[in-house]
KEFI-709045 format. One record per residue (C-alpha): residue in three letters; x, y, z. Coordinates in steps of 0.02 Angstrom, whole numbers, plus 50000, padded with zeros to 5 digits. Example, Ala and Ser with C-alpha at 12.3 -4.5 7.8 and 13.67 -1.06 7.14 Angstrom:
BEGIN
+------+-------+-------+-------+
! type !    c1 !    c2 !    c3 !
+------+-------+-------+-------+
!  ala ! 50615 ! 49775 ! 50390 !
!  ser ! 50684 ! 49947 ! 50357 !
+------+-------+-------+-------+
This chain:
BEGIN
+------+-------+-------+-------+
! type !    c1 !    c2 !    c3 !
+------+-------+-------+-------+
!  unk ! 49168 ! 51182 ! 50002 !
!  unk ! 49111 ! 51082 ! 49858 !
!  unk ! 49173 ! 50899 ! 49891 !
!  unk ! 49182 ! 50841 ! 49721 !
!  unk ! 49318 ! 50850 ! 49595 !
!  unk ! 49503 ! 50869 ! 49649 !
!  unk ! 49476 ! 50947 ! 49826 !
!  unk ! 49644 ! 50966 ! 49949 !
!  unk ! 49604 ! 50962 ! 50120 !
!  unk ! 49713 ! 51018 ! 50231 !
!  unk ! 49739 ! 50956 ! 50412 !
!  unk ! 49857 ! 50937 ! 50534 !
!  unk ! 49885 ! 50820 ! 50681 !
!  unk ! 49984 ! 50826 ! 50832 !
!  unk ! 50098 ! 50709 ! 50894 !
!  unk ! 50257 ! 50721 ! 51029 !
!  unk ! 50427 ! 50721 ! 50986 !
!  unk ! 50553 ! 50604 ! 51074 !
!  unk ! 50598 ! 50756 ! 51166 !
!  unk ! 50424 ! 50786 ! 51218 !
!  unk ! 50391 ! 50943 ! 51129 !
!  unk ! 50235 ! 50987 ! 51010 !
!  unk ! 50251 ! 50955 ! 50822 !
!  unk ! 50136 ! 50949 ! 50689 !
!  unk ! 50125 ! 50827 ! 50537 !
!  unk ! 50020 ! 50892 ! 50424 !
!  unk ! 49901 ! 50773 ! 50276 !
!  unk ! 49813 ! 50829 ! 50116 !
!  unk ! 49715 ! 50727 ! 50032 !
!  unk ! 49624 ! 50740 ! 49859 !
!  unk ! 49478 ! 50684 ! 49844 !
!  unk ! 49496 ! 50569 ! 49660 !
!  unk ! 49320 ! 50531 ! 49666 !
!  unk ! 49145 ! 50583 ! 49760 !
!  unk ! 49165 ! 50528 ! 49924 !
!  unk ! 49348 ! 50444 ! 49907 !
!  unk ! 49490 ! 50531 ! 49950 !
!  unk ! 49681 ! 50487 ! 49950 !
!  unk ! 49837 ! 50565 ! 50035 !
!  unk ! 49969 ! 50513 ! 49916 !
!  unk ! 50148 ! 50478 ! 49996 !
!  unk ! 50318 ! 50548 ! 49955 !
!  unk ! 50444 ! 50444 ! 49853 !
!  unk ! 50558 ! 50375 ! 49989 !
!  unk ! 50643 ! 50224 ! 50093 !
!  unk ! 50545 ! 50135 ! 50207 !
!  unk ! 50570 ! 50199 ! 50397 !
!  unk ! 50683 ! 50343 ! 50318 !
!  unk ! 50547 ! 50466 ! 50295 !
!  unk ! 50359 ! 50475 ! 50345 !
!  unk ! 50217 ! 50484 ! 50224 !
!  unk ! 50289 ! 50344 ! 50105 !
!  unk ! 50141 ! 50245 ! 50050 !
!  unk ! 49968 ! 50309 ! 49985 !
!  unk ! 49849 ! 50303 ! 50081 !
!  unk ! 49644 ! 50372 ! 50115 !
!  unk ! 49469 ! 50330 ! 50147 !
!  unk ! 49281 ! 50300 ! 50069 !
!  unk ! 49143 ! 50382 ! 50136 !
!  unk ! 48979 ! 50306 ! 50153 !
!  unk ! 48804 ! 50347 ! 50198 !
!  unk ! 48827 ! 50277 ! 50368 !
!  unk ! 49024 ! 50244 ! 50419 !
!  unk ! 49206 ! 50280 ! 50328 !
!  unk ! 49319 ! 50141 ! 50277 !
!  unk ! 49491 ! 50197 ! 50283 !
!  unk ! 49613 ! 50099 ! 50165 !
!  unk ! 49799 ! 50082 ! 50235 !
!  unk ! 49834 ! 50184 ! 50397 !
!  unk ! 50001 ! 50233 ! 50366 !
!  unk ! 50170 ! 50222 ! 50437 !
!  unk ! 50155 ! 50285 ! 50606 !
!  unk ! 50068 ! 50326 ! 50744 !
!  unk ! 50076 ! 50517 ! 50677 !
!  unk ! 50027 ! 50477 ! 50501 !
!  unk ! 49864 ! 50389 ! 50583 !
!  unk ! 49811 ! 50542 ! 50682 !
!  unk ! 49832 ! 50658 ! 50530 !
!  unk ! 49736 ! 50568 ! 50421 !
!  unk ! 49615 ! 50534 ! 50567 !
!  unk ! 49587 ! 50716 ! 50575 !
!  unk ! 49569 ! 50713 ! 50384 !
!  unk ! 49421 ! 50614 ! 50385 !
!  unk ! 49346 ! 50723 ! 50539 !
!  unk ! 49356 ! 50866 ! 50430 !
!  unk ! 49241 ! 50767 ! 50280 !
!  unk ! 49128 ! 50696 ! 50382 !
!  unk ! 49036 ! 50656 ! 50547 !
!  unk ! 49031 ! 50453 ! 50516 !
!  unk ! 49134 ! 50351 ! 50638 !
!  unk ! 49283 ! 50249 ! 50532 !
!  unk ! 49202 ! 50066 ! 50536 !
!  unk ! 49342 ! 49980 ! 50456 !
!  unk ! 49527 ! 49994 ! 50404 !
!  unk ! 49569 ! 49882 ! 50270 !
!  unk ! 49745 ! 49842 ! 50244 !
!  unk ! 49819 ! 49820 ! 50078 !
!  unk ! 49959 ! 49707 ! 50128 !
!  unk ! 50069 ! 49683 ! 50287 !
!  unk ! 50210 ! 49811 ! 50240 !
!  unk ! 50224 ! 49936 ! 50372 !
!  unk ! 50228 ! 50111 ! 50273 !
!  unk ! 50026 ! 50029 ! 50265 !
!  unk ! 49984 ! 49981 ! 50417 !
!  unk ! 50069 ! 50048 ! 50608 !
!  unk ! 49945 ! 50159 ! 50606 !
!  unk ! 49809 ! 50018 ! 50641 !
!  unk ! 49809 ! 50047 ! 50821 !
!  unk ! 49744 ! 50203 ! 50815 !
!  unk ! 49596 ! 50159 ! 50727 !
!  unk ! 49562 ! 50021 ! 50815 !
!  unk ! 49571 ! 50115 ! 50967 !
!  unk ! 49441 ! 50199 ! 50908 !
!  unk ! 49330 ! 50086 ! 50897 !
!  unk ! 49361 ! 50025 ! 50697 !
!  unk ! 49369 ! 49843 ! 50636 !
!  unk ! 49514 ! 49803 ! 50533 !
!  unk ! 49517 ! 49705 ! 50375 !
!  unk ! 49666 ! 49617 ! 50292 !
!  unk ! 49716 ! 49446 ! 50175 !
!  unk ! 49709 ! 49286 ! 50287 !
!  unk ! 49861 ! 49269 ! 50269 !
!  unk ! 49910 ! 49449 ! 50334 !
!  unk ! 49949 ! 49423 ! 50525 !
!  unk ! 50077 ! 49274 ! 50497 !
!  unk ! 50173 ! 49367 ! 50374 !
!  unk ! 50166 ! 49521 ! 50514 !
!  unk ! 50223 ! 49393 ! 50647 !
!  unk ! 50382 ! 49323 ! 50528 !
!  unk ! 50447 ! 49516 ! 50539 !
!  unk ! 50366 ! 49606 ! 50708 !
!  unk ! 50528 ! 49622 ! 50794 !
!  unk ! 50598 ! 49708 ! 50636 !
!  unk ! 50476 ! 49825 ! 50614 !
!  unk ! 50436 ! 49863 ! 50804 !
!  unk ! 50624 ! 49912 ! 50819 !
!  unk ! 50639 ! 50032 ! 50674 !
!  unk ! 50484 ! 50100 ! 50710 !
!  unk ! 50533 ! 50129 ! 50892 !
!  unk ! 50697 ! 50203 ! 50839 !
!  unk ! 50604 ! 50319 ! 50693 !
!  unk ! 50478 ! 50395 ! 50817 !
!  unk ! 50583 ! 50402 ! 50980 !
!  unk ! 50483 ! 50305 ! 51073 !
!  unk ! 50479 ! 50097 ! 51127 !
!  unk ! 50364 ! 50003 ! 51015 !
!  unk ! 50294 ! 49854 ! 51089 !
!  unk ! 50174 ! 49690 ! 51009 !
!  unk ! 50038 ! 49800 ! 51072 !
!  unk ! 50057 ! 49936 ! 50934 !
!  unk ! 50038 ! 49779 ! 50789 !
!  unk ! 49852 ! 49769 ! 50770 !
!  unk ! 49812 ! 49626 ! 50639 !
!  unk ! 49651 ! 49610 ! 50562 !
!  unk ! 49491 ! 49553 ! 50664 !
!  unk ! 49404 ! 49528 ! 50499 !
!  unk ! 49486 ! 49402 ! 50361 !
!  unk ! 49494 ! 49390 ! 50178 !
!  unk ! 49533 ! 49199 ! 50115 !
!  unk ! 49422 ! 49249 ! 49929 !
!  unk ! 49321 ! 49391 ! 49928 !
!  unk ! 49206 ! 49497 ! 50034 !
!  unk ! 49087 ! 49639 ! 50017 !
!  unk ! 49079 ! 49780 ! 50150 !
!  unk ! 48939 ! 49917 ! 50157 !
!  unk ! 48971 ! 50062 ! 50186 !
!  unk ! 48786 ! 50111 ! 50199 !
!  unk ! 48745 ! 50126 ! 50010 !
!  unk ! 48932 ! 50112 ! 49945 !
!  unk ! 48975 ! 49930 ! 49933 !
!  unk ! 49160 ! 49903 ! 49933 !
!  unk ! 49217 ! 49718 ! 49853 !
!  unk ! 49378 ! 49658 ! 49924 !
!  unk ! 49458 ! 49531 ! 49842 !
!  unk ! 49625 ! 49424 ! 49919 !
!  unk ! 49749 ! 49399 ! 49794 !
!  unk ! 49873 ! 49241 ! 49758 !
!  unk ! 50052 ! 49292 ! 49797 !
!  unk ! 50104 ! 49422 ! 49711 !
!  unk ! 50181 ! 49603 ! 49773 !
!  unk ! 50186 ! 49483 ! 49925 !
!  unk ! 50096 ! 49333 ! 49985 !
!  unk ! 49945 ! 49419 ! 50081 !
!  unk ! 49881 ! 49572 ! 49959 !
!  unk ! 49709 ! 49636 ! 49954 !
!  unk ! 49628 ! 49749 ! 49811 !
!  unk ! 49476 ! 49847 ! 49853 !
!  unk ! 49330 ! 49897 ! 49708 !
!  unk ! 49234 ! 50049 ! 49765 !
!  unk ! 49070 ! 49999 ! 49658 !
!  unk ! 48989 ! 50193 ! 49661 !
!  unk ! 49133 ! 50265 ! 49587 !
!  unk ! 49209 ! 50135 ! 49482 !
!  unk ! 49394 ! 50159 ! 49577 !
!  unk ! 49501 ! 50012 ! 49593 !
!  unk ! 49621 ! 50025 ! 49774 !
!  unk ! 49765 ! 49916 ! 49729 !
!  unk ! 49878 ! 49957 ! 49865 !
!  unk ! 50063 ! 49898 ! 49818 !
!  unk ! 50006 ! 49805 ! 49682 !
!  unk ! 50027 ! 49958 ! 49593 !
!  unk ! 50176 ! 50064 ! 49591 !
!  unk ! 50184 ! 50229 ! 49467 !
!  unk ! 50355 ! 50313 ! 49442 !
!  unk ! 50410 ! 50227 ! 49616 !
!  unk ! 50497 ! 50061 ! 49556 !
!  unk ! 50409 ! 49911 ! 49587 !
!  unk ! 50451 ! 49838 ! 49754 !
!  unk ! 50435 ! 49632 ! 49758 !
!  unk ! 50405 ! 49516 ! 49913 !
!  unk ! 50301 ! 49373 ! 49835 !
!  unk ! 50311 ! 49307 ! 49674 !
!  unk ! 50347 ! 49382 ! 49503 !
!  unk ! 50270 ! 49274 ! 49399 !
!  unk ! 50108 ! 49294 ! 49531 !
!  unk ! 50123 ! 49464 ! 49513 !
!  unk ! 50113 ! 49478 ! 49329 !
!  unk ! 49956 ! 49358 ! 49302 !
!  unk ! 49878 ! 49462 ! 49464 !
!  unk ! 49892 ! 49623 ! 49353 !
!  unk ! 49845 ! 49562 ! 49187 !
!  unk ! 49693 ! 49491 ! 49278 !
!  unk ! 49652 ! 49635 ! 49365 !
!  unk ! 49667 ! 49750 ! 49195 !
!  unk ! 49505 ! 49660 ! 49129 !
!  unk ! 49410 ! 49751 ! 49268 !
!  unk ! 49309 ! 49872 ! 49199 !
!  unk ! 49369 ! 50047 ! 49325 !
!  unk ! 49382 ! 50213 ! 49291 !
!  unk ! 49525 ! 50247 ! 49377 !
!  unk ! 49660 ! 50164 ! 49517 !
!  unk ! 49719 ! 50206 ! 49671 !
!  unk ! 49929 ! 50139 ! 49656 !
!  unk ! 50005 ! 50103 ! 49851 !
!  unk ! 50158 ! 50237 ! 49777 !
!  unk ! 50163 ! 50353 ! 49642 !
!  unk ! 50009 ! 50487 ! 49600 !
!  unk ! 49837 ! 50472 ! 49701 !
!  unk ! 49761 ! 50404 ! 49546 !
!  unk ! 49780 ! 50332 ! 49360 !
!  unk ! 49649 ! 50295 ! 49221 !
!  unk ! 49599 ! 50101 ! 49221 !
!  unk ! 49698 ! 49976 ! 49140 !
!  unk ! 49825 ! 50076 ! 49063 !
!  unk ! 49905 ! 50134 ! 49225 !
!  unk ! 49970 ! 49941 ! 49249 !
!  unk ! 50070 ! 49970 ! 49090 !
!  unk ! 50229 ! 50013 ! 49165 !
!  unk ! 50230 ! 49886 ! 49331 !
!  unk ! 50208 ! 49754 ! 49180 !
!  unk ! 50329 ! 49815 ! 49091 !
!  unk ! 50445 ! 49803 ! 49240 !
!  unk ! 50409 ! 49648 ! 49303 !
!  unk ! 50410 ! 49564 ! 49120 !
!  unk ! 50569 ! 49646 ! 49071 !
!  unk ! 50650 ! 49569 ! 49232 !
!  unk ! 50587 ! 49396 ! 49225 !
!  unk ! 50631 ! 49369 ! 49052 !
!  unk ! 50797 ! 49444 ! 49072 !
!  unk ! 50833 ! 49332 ! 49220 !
!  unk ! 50757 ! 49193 ! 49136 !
!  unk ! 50886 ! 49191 ! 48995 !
!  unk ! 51032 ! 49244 ! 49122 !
!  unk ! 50981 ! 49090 ! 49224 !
!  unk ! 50966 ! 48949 ! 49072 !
!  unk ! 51150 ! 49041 ! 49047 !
!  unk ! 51213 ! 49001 ! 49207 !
!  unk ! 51246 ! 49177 ! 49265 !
!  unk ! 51254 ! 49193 ! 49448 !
!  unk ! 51159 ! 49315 ! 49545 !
!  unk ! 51270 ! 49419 ! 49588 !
!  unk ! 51311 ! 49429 ! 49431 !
!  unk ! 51125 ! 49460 ! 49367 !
!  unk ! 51124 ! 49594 ! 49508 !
!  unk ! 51245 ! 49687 ! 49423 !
!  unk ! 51137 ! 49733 ! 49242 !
!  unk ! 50990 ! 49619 ! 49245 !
!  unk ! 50845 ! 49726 ! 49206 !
!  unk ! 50960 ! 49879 ! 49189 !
!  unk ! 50860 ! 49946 ! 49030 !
!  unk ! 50714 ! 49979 ! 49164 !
!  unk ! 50842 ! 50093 ! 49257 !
!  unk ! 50791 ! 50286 ! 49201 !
!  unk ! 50605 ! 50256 ! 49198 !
!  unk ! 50598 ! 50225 ! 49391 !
!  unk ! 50627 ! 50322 ! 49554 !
!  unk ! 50732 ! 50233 ! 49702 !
!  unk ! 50782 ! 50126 ! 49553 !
!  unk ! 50941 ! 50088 ! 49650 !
!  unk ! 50881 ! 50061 ! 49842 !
!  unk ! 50768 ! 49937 ! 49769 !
!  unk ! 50817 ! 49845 ! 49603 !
!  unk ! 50940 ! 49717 ! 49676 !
!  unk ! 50819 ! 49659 ! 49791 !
!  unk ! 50708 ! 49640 ! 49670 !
!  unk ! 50822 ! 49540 ! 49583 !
!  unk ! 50887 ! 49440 ! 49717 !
!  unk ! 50679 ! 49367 ! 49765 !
!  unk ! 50639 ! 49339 ! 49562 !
!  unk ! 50809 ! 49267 ! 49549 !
!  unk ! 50795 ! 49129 ! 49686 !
!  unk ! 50595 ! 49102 ! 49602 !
!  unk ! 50656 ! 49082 ! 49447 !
!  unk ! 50791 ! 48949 ! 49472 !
!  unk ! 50682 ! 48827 ! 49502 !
!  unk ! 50557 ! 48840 ! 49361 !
+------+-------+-------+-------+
């Protein structure tokens, strides 16, 4: 099978049901690049459906860094198996894009297996503010008890940048100020000029924000001088060309802080501003309404107090 170009792989992994019985969830990923391949997630709520973020893994001359490990216990496995079927390297390192768990409750598995993983500094004590959330929606989305044990933080932190290698791939991580949320991490695969943003990103999935807004916006515009060929979004397609897929998060995120910004000098309330702030953003974006009053709510309570 030639491994370059847009290649779907197809693998399955099995996992028990709450009932006990057999199931199969099954992972495809593209490989967007020689040697980097991406199982992009479905457009959907948080701990309402499995396979919700993107997520994939690098391949090197000597290991496999896998970025993001998923949801679930079950997404981990699959995508495991994934990188079984590319390769005989052991997975050295999972490094996780942010502490949002469609990204990272698969981390146990990996670690299991013998794989370091690699997050912000600041990663594990935004984990710890919302374990008991997350342990008890995972528990109840995969029918079984979730315990402390099954939250596997990084062993390896990122307080500015770091380099991994691969064995002649060099991946650059770089930690991010808040943005998306307070502990995000980029990765720059140097061989192939791709640019993993994780949920910095977001393409026809709307925006989702749990850090700072105005962060987020000088994060991006930063990150669009870097010269890529493509990048990897945490939602939306498994790739876009480099800089001009951060046109529409911009757009989003400008559009909604200068909105509020004028609502705000006005004296509009929030619940108010919940009600049409940023409404002209409203048919460009999937899950436009699960997420968009949030959104407002966190830039809203920033904002105030510029």
């Amino acid at each position: 099978m030639d491994r370059r170009g847009n290649t779907l792989l197809f693998v399955s992994a099995l996992l028990a049901s709450a009932a006990g019985a057999a199931q199969e969830l099954p992972a495809a990923v593209e490989e967007i690049a020689a040697g980097v391949y991406v199982r992009p997630g479905q457009d959907a709520v948080v701990f309402e459906a499995e396979n919700v973020a993107n997520i994939g893994f690098i391949v090197g001359d000597r290991c496999v860094a896998v970025i993001d490990s998923g949801g679930s216990e079950s997404e981990a496995r699959a995508l495991q198996r994934a990188v079984h079927g590319v390769t005989e390297h052991p997975i050295c390192y999972v490094i996780d894009t942010h502490d949002h768990p469609d990204h990272l409750l698969g981390n146990k598995v990996f670690a299991d297996a013998g794989a370091q993983i690699v997050g912000h500094v600041k990663l594990a004590p935004a984990l710890a503010q919302r374990a008991a959330t997350y342990l008890e929606r995972a528990s109840a989305q995969s029918g079984r008890t979730l315990d402390r044990t099954d939250l596997v933080v990084p062993t390896i932190t990122v307080s500015d940048t770091l380099e991994l290698d691969l064995g002649s791939r060099a991946l650059r991580l770089t930690a991010h100020r808040s943005a998306h949320t307070d502990n995000d991490l980029s990765v720059f695969d140097v061989k192939t000029q791709t640019l993993w943003l994780g949920d910095l990103l977001f393409v026809g999935h709307v925006p989702v924000l749990d850090g700072s807004i105005n962060g987020w916006i000088e994060e991006l515009r930063e990150l669009s001088a870097v010269t890529a060929a493509r990048a990897v979004p945490g939602h939306g397609p498994a790739s876009v060309p480099w800089p001009a897929g951060a046109a529409d998060t911009l757009r989003y995120l400008t559009v909604l802080r200068d909105d509020l910004r004028h609502r705000i000098e006005a004296g509009e309330s929030l619940r108010s501003a919940q009600e049409s702030a940023g409404y002209t953003e409203a048919q460009r974006w999937r899950l436009f309404d699960r997420y968009h009053a949030r959104n407002v709510a966190a830039a809203y309570a920033e904002l105030e107090w510029e």
